[in-house]
C-alpha positions in Angstrom: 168.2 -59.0 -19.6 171.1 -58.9 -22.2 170.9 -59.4 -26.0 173.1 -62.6 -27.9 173.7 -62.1 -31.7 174.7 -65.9 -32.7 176.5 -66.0 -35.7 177.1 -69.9 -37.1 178.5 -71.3 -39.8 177.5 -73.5 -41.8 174.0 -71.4 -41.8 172.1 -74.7 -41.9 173.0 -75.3 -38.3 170.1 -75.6 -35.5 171.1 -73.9 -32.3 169.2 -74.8 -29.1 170.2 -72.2 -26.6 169.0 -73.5 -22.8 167.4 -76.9 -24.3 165.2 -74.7 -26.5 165.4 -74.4 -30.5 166.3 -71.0 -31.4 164.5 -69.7 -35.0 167.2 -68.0 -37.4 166.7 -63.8 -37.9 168.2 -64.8 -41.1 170.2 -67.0 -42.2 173.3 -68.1 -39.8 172.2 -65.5 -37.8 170.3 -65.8 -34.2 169.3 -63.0 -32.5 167.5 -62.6 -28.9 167.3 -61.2 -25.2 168.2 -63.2 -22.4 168.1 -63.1 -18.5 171.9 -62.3 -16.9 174.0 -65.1 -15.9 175.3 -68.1 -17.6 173.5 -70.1 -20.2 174.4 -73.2 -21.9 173.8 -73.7 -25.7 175.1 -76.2 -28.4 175.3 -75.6 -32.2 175.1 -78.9 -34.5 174.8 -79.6 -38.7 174.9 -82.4 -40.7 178.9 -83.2 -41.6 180.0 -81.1 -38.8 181.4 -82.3 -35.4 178.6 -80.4 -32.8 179.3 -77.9 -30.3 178.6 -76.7 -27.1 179.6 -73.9 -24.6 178.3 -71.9 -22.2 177.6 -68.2 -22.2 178.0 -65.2 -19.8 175.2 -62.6 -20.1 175.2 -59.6 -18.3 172.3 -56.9 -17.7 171.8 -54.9 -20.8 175.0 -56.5 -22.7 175.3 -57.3 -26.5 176.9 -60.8 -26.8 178.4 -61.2 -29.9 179.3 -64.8 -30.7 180.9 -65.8 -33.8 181.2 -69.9 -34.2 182.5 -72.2 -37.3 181.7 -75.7 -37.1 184.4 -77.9 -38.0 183.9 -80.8 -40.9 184.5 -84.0 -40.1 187.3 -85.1 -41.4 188.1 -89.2 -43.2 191.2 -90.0 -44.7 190.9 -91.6 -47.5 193.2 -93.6 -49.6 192.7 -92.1 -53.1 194.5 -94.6 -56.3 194.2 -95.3 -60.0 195.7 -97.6 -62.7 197.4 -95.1 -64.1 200.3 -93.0 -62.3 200.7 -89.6 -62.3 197.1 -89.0 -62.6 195.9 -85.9 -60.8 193.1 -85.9 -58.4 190.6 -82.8 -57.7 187.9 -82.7 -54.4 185.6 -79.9 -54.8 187.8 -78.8 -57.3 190.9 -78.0 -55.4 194.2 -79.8 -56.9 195.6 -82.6 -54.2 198.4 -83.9 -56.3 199.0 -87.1 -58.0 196.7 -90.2 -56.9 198.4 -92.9 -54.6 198.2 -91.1 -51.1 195.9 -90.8 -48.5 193.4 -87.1 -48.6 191.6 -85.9 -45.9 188.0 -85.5 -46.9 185.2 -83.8 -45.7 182.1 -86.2 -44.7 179.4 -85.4 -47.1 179.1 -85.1 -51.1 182.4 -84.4 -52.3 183.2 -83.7 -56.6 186.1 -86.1 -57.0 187.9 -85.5 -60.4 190.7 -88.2 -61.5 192.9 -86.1 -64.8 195.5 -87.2 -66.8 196.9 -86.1 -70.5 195.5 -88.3 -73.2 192.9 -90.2 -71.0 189.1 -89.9 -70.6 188.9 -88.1 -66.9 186.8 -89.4 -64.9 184.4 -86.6 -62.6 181.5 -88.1 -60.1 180.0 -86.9 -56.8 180.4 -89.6 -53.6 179.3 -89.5 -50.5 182.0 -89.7 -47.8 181.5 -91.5 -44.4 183.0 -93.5 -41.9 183.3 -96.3 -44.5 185.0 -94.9 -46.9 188.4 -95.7 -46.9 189.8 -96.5 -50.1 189.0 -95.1 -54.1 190.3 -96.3 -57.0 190.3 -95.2 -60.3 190.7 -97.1 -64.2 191.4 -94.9 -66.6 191.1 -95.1 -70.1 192.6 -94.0 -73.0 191.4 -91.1 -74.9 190.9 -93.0 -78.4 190.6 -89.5 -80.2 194.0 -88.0 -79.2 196.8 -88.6 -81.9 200.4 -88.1 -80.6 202.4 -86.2 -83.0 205.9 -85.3 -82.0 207.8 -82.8 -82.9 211.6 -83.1 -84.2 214.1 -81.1 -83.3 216.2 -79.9 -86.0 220.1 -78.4 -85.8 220.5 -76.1 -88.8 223.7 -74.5 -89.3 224.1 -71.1 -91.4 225.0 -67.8 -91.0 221.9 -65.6 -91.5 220.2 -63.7 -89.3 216.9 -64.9 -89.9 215.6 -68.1 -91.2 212.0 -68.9 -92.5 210.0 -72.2 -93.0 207.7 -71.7 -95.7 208.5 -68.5 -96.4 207.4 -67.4 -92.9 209.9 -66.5 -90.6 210.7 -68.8 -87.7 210.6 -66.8 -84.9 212.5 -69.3 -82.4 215.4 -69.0 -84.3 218.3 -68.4 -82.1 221.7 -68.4 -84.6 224.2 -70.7 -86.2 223.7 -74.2 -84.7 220.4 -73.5 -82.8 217.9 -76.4 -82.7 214.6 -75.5 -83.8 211.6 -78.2 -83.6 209.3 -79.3 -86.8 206.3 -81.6 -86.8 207.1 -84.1 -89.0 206.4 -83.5 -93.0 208.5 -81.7 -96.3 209.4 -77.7 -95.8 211.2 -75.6 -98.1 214.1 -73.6 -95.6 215.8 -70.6 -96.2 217.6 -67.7 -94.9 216.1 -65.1 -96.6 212.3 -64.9 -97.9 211.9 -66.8 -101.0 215.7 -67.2 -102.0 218.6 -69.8 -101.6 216.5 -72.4 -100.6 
């Protein structure tokens, strides 16, 4: 006899090695002897496309057999009312919305993000069915848009401060430098010739 060390992935798999089930050693891991010669075995899991090979065993040989199911795959049309929003699966960044993703089968985290909206995070199933998603987005009531001004200020100090802070942007005569909107007290040296 020979010895196999099976080693799947995803470790939820079921092997059946010969027609038989094989019990896991631990997780993802099969382990056992087998008469020389060739065997046949296949290696299946929800979500995953199944597998099967066949296996050359020789007398007293350690088989090592390493073996990553592949997802199946969907593409899926992913959209929203609002462009430029950003979509997330599983966490990982695909871009804007508005093109077609190729997902996983299963319980996928879809995220839908854009500045100064509400996102919108859920878990789906993906199947054969699903073809299309689409998002509405709403606004984010409880964001205020403030924009700031820029500002050319023309003099020939070296420093400049707001408040009598300096302002640390400050790039020379003629820079621009940007203020929220509101009343300051500017000068170009602390606390004089305002």
């Amino acid at each position: 006899k020979g010895k196999v060390v099976l080693k799947v992935q995803p470790s939820s798999a079921s092997v059946l090695f010969n027609g038989q089930e094989l019990p896991t050693v631990q997780s993802g891991i099969y382990e056992f002897s087998e008469s020389s010669g060739i065997h046949q075995y296949s290696v299946e899991a929800s979500n995953f496309i199944p597998f099967q090979g066949l296996v050359q065993i020789d007398k007293s040989e350690v088989k090592v057999i390493s073996l990553s199911l592949k997802p199946i795959l969907h593409s899926v049309y992913v959209e929203s009312d609002v462009n430029g929003a950003i979509v997330f699966i599983d966490g990982v960044n695909y871009g804007e919305v508005g093109r077609q993703i190729e997902m996983a089968q299963g319980m996928r985290k879809v995220r839908i993000f854009k500045d100064k909206y509400i996102d919108i995070e859920e878990t789906i199933e993906i199947d054969s069915t699903t073809t299309n998603l689409f998002y509405s987005l709403e606004k984010n009531k409880n964001v205020l848009e403030i924009h700031a001004v820029p500002v050319t200020i023309f003099t020939e100090s070296k420093k400049l401060y707001k408040n009598n802070k300096e302002i640390k942007d400050w790039g020379g005569n003629g820079s621009v430098v940007k203020f929220m909107p509101g009343k300051y007290m500017i000068s170009n040296s602390k606390g004089k010739e305002v």
